[in-house]
N, C-alpha and C positions, 0 to 999 in steps of 0.2 A: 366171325359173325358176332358180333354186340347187341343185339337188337333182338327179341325173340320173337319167333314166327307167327304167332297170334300174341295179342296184350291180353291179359287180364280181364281187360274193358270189352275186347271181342269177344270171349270164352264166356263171359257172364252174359252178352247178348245171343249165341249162341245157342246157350242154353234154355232161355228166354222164349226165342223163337223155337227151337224144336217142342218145347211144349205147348206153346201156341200152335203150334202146326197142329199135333197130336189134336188136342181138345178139337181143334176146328173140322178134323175129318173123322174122328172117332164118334159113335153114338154115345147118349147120356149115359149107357150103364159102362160105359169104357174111356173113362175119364184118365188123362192124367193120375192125380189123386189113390185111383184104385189100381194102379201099377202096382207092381210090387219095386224094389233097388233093381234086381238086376235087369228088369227091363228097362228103369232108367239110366240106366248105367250103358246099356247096350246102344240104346238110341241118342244119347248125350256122347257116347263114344262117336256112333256115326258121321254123325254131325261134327265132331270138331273135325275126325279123320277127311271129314270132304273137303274142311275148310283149310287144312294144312293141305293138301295135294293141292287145290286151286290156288293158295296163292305161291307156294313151291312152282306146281309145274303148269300152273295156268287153267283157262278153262276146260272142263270136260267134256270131253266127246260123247254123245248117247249113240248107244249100241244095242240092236234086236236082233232077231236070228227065229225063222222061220222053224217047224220040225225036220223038214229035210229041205238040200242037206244040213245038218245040225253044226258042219265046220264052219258056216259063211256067216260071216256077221256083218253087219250095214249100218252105216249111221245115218242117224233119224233128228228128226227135231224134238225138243224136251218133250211138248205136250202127245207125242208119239211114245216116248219114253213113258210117260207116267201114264198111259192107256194102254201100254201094250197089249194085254187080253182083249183089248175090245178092239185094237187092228188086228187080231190073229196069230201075232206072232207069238211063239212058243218062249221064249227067254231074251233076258236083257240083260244088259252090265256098262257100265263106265270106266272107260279109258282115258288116259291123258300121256298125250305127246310129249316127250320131255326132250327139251331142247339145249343143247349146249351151247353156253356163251365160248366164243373164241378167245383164245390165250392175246 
């Protein structure tokens, strides 16, 4: 591999945008700004972590899961994903399929 998995130029937009996200669905007293490091640490972690698995293994699956039973998970559309409390389901998580090139 020669070529590293995000540039520089991506990890600075990255960052960019997850604080853009933050401000835009945080209230005024819950700025960016009044983060402490390790919350930005945590959430600039996230963020790059999504963006190496997507272009590694591609896109991701959105995944809910009702209370019971609590083993069955279903894939959903994102804005399902990002609402889940308000369709009812109990928890969520993201998967990605990884696929082997043949020899």
């Amino acid at each position: 591999m020669t070529e590293p998995i995000l540039t520089s130029e991506e990890v600075s937009t990255i960052i960019a945008a997850t604080k853009e996200k933050w401000n835009a669905e945080a209230d005024s007293y819950n700025q960016w700004s009044d983060l402490g490091s390790d919350e930005h640490y945590e959430l600039i972690g996230a963020a790059i972590e999504a963006a190496v698995l997507e272009k590694v293994c591609g896109k991701p699956i959105y995944q809910t899961r009702w209370e019971n039973p609590a083993t069955i998970w279903g894939d959903v559309l994102k804005d399902a994903y990002d609402d889940y409390q308000s369709y009812g389901y109990a928890d969520r998580r993201i998967v990605y399929a990884l696929t082997r090139s043949k020899p």
